[in-house]
VEXTOR-779998 format. One record per residue (C-alpha): residue number from 1; residue in one letter; chain; x, y, z. Coordinates in steps of 0.5 Angstrom, whole numbers, plus 2048, in hexadecimal, padded with zeros to 3 digits. Last residue first. Layout:
N
<i->NUM aa->A ch->A u->X v->Y w->Z>
...
END
This chain:
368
<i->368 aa->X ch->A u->7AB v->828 w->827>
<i->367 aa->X ch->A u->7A7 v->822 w->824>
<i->366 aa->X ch->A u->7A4 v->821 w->82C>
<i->365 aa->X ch->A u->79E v->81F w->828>
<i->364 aa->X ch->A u->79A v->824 w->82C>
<i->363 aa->X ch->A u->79F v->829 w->82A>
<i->362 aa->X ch->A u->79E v->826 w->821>
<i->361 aa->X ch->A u->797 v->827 w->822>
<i->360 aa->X ch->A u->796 v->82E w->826>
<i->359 aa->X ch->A u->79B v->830 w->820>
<i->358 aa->X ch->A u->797 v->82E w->81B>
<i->357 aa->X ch->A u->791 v->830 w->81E>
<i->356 aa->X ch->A u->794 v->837 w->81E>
<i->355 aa->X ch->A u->797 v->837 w->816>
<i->354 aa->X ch->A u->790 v->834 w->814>
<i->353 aa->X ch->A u->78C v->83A w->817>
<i->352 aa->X ch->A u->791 v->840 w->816>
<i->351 aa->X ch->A u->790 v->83E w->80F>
<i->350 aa->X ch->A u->789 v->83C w->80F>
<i->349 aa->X ch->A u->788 v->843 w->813>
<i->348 aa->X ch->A u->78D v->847 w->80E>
<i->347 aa->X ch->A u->789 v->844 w->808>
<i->346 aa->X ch->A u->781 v->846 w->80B>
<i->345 aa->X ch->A u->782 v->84B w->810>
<i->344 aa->X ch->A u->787 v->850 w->80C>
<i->343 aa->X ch->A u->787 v->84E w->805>
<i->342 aa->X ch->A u->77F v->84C w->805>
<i->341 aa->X ch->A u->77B v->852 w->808>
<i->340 aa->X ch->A u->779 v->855 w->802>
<i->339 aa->X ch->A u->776 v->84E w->800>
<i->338 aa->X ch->A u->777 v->84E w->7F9>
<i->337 aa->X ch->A u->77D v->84B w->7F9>
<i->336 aa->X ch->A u->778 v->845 w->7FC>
<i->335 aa->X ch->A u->775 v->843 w->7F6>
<i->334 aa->X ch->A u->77A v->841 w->7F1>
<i->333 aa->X ch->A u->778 v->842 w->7EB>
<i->332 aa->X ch->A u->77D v->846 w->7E7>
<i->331 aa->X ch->A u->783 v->841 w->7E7>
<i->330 aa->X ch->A u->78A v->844 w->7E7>
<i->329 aa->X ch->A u->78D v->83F w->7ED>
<i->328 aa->X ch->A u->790 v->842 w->7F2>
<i->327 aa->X ch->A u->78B v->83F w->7F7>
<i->326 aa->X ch->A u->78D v->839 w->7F6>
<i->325 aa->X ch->A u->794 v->839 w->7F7>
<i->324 aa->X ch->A u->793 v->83D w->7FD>
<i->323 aa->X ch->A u->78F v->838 w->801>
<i->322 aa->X ch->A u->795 v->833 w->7FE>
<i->321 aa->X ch->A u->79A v->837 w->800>
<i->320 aa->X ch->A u->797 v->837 w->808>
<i->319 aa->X ch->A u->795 v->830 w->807>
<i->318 aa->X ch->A u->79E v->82E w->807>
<i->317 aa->X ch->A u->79F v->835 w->80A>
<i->316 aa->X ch->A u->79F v->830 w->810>
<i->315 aa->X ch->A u->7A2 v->82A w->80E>
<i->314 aa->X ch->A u->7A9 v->82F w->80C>
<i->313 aa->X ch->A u->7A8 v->832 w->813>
<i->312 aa->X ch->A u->7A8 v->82B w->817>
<i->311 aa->X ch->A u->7AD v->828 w->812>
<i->310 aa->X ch->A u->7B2 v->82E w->813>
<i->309 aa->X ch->A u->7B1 v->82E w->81A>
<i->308 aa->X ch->A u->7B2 v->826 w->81B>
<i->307 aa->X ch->A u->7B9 v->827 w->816>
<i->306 aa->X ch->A u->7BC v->82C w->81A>
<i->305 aa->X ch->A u->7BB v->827 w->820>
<i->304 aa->X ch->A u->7BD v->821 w->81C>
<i->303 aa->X ch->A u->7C4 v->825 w->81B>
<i->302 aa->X ch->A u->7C5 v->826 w->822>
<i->301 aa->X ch->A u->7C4 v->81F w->824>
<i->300 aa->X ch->A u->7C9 v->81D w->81E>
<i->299 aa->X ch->A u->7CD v->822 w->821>
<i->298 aa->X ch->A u->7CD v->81F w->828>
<i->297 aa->X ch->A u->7CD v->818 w->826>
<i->296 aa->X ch->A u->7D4 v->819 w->821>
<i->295 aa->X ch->A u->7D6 v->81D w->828>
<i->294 aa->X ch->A u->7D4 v->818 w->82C>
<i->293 aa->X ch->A u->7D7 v->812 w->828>
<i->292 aa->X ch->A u->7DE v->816 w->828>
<i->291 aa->X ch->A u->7DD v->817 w->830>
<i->290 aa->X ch->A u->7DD v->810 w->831>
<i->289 aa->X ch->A u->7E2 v->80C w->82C>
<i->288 aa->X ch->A u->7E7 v->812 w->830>
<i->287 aa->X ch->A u->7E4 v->80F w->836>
<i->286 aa->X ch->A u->7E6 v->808 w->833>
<i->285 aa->X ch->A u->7EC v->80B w->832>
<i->284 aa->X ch->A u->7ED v->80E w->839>
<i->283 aa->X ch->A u->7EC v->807 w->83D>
<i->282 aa->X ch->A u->7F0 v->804 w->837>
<i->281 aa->X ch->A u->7F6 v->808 w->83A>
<i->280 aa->X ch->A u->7F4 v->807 w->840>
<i->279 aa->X ch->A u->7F4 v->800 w->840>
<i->278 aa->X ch->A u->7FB v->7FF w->83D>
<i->277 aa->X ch->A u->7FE v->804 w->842>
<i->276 aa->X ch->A u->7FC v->800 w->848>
<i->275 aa->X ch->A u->7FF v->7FA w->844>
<i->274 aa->X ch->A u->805 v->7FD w->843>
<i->273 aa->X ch->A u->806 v->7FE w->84C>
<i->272 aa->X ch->A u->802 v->7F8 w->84C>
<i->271 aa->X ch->A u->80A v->7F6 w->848>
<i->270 aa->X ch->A u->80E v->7FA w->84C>
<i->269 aa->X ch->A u->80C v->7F7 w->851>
<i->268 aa->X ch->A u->80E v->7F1 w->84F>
<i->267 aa->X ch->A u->815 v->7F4 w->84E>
<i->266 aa->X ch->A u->816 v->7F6 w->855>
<i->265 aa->X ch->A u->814 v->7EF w->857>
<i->264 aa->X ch->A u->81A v->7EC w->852>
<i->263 aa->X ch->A u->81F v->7F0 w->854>
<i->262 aa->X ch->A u->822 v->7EC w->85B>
<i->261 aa->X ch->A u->822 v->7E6 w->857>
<i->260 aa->X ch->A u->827 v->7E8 w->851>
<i->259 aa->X ch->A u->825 v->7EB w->84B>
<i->258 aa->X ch->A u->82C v->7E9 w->847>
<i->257 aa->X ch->A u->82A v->7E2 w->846>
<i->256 aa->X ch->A u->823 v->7E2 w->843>
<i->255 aa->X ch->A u->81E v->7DD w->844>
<i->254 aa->X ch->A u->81B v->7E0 w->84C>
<i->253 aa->X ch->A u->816 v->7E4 w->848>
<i->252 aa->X ch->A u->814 v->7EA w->849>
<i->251 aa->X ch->A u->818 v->7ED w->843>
<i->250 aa->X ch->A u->814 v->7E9 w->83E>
<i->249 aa->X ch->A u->80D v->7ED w->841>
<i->248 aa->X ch->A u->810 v->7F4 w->841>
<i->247 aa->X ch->A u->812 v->7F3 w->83A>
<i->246 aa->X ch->A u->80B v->7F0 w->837>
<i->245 aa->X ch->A u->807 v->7F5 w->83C>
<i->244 aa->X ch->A u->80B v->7FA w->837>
<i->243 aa->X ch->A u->808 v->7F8 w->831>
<i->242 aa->X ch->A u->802 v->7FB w->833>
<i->241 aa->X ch->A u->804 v->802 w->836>
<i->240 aa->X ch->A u->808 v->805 w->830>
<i->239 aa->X ch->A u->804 v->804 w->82B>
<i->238 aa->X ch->A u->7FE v->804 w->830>
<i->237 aa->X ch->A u->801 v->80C w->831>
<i->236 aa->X ch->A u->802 v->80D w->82A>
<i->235 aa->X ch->A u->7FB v->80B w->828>
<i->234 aa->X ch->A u->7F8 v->810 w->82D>
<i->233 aa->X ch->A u->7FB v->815 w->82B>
<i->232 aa->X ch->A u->7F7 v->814 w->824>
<i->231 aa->X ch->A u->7F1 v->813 w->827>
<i->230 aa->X ch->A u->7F3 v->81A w->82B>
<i->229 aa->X ch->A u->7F4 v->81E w->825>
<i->228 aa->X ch->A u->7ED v->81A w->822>
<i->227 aa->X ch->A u->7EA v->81D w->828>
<i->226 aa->X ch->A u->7EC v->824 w->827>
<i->225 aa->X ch->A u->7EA v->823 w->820>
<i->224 aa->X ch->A u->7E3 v->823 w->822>
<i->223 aa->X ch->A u->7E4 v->828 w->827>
<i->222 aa->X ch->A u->7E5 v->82D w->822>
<i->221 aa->X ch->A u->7DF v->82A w->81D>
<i->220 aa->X ch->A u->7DA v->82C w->822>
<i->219 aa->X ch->A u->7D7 v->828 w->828>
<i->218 aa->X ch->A u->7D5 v->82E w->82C>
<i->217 aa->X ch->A u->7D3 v->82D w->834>
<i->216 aa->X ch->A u->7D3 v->826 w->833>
<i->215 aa->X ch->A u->7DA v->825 w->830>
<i->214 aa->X ch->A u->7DD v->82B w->834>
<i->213 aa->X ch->A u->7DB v->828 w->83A>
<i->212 aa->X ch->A u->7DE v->821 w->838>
<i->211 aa->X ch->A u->7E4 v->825 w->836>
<i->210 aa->X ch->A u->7E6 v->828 w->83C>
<i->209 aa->X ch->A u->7E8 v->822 w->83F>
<i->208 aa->X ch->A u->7ED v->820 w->839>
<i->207 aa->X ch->A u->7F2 v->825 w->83B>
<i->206 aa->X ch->A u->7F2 v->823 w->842>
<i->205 aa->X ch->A u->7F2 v->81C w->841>
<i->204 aa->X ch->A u->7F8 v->81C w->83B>
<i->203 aa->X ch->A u->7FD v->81F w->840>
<i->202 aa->X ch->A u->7FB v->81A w->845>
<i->201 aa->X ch->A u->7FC v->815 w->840>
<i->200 aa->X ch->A u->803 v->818 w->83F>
<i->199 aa->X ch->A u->805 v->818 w->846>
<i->198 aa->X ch->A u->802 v->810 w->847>
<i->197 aa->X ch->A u->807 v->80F w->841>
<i->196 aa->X ch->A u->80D v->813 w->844>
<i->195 aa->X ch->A u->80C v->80C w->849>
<i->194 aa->X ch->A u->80E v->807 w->844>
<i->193 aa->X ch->A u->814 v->80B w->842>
<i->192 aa->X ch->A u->816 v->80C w->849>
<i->191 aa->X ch->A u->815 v->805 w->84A>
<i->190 aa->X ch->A u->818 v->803 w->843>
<i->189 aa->X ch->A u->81F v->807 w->846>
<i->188 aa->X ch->A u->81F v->804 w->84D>
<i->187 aa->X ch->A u->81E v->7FE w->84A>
<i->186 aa->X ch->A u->824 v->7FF w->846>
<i->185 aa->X ch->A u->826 v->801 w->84D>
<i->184 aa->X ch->A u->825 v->7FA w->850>
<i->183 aa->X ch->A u->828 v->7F6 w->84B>
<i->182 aa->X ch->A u->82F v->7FA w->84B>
<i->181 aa->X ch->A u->830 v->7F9 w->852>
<i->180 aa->X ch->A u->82C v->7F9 w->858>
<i->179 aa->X ch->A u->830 v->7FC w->85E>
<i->178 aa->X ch->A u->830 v->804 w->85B>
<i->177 aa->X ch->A u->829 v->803 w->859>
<i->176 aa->X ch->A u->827 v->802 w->860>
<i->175 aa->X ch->A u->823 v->807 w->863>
<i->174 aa->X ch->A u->826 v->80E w->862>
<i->173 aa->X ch->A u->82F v->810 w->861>
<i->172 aa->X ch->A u->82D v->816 w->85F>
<i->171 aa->X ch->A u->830 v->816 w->859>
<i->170 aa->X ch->A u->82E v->80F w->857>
<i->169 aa->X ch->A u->827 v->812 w->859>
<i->168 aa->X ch->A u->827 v->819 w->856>
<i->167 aa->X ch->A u->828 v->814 w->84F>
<i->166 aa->X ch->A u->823 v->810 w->850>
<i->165 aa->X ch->A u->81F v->816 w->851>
<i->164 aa->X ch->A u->822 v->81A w->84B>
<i->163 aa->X ch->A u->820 v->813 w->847>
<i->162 aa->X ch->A u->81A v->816 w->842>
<i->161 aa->X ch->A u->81F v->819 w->83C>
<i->160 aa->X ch->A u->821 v->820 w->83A>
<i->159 aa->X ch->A u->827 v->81F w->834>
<i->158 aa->X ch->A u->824 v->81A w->82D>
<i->157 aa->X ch->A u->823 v->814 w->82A>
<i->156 aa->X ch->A u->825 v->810 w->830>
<i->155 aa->X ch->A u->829 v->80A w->831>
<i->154 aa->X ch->A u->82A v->808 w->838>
<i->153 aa->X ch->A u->830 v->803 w->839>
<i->152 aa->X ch->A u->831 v->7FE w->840>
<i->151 aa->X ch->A u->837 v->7FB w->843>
<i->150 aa->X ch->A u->839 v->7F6 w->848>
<i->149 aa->X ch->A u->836 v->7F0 w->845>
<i->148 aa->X ch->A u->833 v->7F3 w->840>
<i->147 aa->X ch->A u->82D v->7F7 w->83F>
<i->146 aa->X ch->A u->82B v->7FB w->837>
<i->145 aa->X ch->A u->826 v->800 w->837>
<i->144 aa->X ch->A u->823 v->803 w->832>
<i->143 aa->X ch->A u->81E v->808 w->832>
<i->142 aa->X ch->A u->81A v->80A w->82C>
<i->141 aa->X ch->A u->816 v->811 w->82C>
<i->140 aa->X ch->A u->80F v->814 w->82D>
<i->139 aa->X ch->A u->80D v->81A w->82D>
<i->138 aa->X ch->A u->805 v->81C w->831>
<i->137 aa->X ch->A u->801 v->821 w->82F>
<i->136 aa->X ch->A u->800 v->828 w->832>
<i->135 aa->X ch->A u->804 v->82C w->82C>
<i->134 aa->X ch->A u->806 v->831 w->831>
<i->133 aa->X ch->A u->808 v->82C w->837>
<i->132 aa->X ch->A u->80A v->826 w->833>
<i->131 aa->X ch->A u->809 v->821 w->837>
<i->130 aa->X ch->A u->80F v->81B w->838>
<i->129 aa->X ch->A u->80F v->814 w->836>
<i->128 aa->X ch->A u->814 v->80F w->836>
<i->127 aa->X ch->A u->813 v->809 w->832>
<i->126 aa->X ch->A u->816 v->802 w->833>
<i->125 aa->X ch->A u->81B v->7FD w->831>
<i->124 aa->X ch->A u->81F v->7F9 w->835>
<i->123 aa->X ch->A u->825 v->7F4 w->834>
<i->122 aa->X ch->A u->828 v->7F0 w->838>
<i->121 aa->X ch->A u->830 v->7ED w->838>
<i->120 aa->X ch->A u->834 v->7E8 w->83A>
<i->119 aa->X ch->A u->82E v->7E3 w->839>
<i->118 aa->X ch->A u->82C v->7E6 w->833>
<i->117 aa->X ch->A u->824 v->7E8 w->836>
<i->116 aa->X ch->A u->81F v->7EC w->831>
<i->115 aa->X ch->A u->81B v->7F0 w->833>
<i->114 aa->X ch->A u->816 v->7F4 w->82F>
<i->113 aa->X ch->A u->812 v->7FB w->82E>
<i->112 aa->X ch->A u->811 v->7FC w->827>
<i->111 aa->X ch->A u->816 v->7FF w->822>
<i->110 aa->X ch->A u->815 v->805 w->81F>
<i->109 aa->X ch->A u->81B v->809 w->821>
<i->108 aa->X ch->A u->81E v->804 w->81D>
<i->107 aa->X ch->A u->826 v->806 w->820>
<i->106 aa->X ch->A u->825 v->802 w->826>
<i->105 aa->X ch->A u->823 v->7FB w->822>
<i->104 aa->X ch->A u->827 v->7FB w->81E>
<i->103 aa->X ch->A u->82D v->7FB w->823>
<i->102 aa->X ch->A u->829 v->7F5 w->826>
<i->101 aa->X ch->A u->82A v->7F2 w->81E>
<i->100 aa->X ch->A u->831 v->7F3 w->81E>
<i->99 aa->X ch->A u->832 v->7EF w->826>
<i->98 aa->X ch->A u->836 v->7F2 w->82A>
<i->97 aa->X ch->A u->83D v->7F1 w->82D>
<i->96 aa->X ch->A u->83E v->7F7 w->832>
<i->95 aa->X ch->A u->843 v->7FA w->82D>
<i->94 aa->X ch->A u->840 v->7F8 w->827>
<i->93 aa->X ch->A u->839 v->7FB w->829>
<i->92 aa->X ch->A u->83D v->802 w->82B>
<i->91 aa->X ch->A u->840 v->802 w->823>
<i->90 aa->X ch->A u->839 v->800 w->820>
<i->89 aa->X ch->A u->836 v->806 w->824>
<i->88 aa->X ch->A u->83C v->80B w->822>
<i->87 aa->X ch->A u->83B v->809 w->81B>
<i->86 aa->X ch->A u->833 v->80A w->81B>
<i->85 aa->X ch->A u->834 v->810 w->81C>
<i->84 aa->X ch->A u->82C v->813 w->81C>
<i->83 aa->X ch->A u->82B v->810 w->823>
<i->82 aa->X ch->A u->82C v->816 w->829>
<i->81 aa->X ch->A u->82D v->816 w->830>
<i->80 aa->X ch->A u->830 v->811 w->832>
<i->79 aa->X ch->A u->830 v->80E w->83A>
<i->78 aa->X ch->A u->835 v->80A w->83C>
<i->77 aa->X ch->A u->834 v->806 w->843>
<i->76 aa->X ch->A u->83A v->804 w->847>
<i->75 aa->X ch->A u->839 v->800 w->84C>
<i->74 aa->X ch->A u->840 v->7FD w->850>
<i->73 aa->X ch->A u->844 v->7F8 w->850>
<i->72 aa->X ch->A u->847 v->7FB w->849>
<i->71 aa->X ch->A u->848 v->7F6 w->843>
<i->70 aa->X ch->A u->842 v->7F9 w->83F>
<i->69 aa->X ch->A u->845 v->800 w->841>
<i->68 aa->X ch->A u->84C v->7FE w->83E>
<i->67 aa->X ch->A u->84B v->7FF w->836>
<i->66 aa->X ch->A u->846 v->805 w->838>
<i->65 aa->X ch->A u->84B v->80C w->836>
<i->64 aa->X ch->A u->84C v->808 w->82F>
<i->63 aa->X ch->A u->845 v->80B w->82E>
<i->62 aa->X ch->A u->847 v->812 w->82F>
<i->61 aa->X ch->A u->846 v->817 w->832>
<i->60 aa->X ch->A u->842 v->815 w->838>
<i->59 aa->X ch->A u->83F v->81A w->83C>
<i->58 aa->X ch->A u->840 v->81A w->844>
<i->57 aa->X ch->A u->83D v->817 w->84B>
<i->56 aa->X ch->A u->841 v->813 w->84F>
<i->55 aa->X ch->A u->83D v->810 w->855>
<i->54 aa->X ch->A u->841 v->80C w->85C>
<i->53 aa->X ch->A u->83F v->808 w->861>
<i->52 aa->X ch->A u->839 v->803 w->860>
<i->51 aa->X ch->A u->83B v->804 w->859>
<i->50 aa->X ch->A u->83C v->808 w->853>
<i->49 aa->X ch->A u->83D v->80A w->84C>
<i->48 aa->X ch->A u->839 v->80F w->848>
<i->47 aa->X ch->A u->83A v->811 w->841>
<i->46 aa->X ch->A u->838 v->815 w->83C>
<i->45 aa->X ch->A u->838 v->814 w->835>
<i->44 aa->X ch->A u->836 v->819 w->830>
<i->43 aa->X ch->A u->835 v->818 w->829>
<i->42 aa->X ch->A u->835 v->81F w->824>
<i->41 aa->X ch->A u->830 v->823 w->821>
<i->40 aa->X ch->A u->82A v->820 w->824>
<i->39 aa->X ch->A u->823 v->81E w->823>
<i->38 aa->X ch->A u->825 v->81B w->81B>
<i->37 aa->X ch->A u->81E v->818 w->81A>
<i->36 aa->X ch->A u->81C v->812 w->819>
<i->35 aa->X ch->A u->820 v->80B w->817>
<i->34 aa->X ch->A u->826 v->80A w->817>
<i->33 aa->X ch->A u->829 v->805 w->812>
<i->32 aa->X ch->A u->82E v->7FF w->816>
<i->31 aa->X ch->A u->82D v->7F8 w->813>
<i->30 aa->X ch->A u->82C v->7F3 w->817>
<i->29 aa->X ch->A u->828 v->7F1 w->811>
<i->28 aa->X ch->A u->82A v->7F2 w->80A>
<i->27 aa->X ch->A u->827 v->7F8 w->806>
<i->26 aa->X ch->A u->822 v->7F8 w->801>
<i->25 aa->X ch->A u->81E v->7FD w->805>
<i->24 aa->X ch->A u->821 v->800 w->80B>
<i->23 aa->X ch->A u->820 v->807 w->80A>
<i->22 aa->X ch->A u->819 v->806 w->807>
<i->21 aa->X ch->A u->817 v->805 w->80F>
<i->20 aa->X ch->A u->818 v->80C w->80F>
<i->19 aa->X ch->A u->811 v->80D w->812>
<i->18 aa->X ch->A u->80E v->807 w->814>
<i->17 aa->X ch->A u->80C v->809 w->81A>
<i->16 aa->X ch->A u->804 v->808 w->81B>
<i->15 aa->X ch->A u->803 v->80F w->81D>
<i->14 aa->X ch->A u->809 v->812 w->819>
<i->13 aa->X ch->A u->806 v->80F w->812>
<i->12 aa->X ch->A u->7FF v->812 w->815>
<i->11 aa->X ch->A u->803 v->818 w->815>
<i->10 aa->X ch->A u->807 v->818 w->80E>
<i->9 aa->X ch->A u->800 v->817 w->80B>
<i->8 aa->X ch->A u->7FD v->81C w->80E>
<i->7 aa->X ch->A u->802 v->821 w->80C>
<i->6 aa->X ch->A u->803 v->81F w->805>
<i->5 aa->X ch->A u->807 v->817 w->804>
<i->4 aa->X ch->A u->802 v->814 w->800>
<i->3 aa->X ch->A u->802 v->80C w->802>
<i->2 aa->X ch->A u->803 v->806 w->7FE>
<i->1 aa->X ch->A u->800 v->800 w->800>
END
């Protein structure tokens, strides 16, 4: 199916994330094309090393600057920023041994939350989202997280992200993210992910609580639209959300080995923390179905009003054309237009008198 990219085109064609997808046509798999918009000028890495008795936090010049992190006791956590460079990517991949179609996976921003365990290594998609305060919808972008044994990397498409409270806690030393290692804080990390969504719904409440107001009170073709906006919104965030309950649920499980005992409760909750999320969304959804049912109710009822006092007028001058139409004809004998009191008592009274009982009928009947 071939579609017209204009500027409906190229929205629906972001919604159901296959834009840029051409890209990649006809090349091998595990082959790196970056797919999406280009969000940053440069790649940057950041990185946080730390345990239970010390913290260095700085910005990575160069990938040669991580050979010795993967080896280091410690939990080394190397956020990116930026995936447009799939040179830096591939090289960053070689040095922690990833497998080539993982590194694909990063860099297709479109790719469906998924998660896949290899053994040394496991990889986690998802998206993060954020609320953009002036366009008031919701952005969505792909987070990538990679955990080893003594190391995770986060791949982001671009600065400012939802992490600041895990953050303040490695730097605070709060709870006991600085004594869980690296299975703990990517949990952390989806945690915030997850919990950022609840700030989103939230968002999306307040501006869809006065909606339903707005419907009822003047169901105009403004909040019509406004409701398409919201569905559309809504599509994101179920393709965010659904696949992610998937995720959540295989990182619960006791079968992958760099998961240790002790984090798997943390990770089941997350799960009904997912599941939460997953019955809001439809929760909005099929209120969103709800209101947009009311709105085609409401001027489909308006529309049925106009037409009941058009029919009532035109099934009133109905006879009253009638009346008219025979005393316009041009004959000579017609007795009673000889009758000096004919137009006034005569023709307007039958009019007044059809026209009356007409209306009396109609309001007895409960027509209008």
């Amino acid at each position: 199916m071939k579609i017209d990219l204009t500027t409906g085109g190229r929205r629906l064609a972001k919604t159901l994330g296959i834009k840029g997808r051409s890209r990649a046509r006809g090349l091998s798999p595990g082959s790196l094309v970056h797919v999406g918009d280009r969000k940053v000028e440069e790649i940057r890495l950041r990185l946080v090393d730390y345990d239970d008795a010390q913290l260095t936090e700085r910005e990575i010049g160069g990938i040669d600057e991580c050979s010795s992190l993967k080896d280091l006791p410690t939990v080394s956590w190397i956020n990116v920023d930026g995936l447009h460079d799939v040179g830096v990517i591939e090289r960053l991949g070689a040095l922690f041994g990833i497998h080539a179609l993982v590194l694909e996976d990063i860099v297709n921003t479109a790719q469906r939350p998924k998660l896949e365990d290899f053994g040394d290594y496991v990889s986690v998609v998802v998206k993060m989202l954020s609320w953009d305060e002036g366009l008031k919808e919701i952005r969505s972008e792909q987070l990538s997280l990679l955990v080893g044994d003594h190391w995770v990397i986060s791949f982001q498409e671009r600065p400012g992200d939802v992490f600041d409270p895990v953050r303040n806690r490695i730097r605070g030393h709060k709870g006991r993210i600085r004594t869980m290692g690296p299975a703990y804080l990517a949990f952390a990390l989806l945690d915030a992910v997850v919990d950022n969504y609840f700030e989103i719904l939230e968002r999306v409440g307040e501006e869809l609580e006065p909606l339903e107001e707005r419907v009822l009170a003047d169901p105009d073709a403004a909040s019509i639209q406004v409701l398409h906006k919201w569905k559309r919104e809504m599509v994101v965030l179920r393709r965010a959300v659904w696949p992610l309950r998937e995720v959540a649920a295989g990182l619960a499980r006791d079968d992958i080995r760099l998961i240790p005992e002790r984090t798997v409760p943390f990770l089941r909750d997350l799960h009904d923390h997912t599941l939460q999320v997953a019955d809001t969304v439809d929760g909005i959804r099929e209120m969103l179905s709800s209101l947009l049912d009311l709105h085609l109710t409401m001027v489909s009822n308006r529309m049925n009003e106009v037409m009941k006092v058009l029919t009532v007028i035109a099934t009133i001058f109905i006879p009253l054309t009638f009346v008219a139409g025979i005393y316009g004809m041009n004959f000579e004998v017609m007795p009673e237009l000889g009758w000096s009191w004919a137009y006034p008592y005569g023709f307007w009274g039958v009019m007044v008198a059809i026209g009356g009982g007409l209306l009396t009928y109609f309001r007895r009947k409960k027509w209008f």
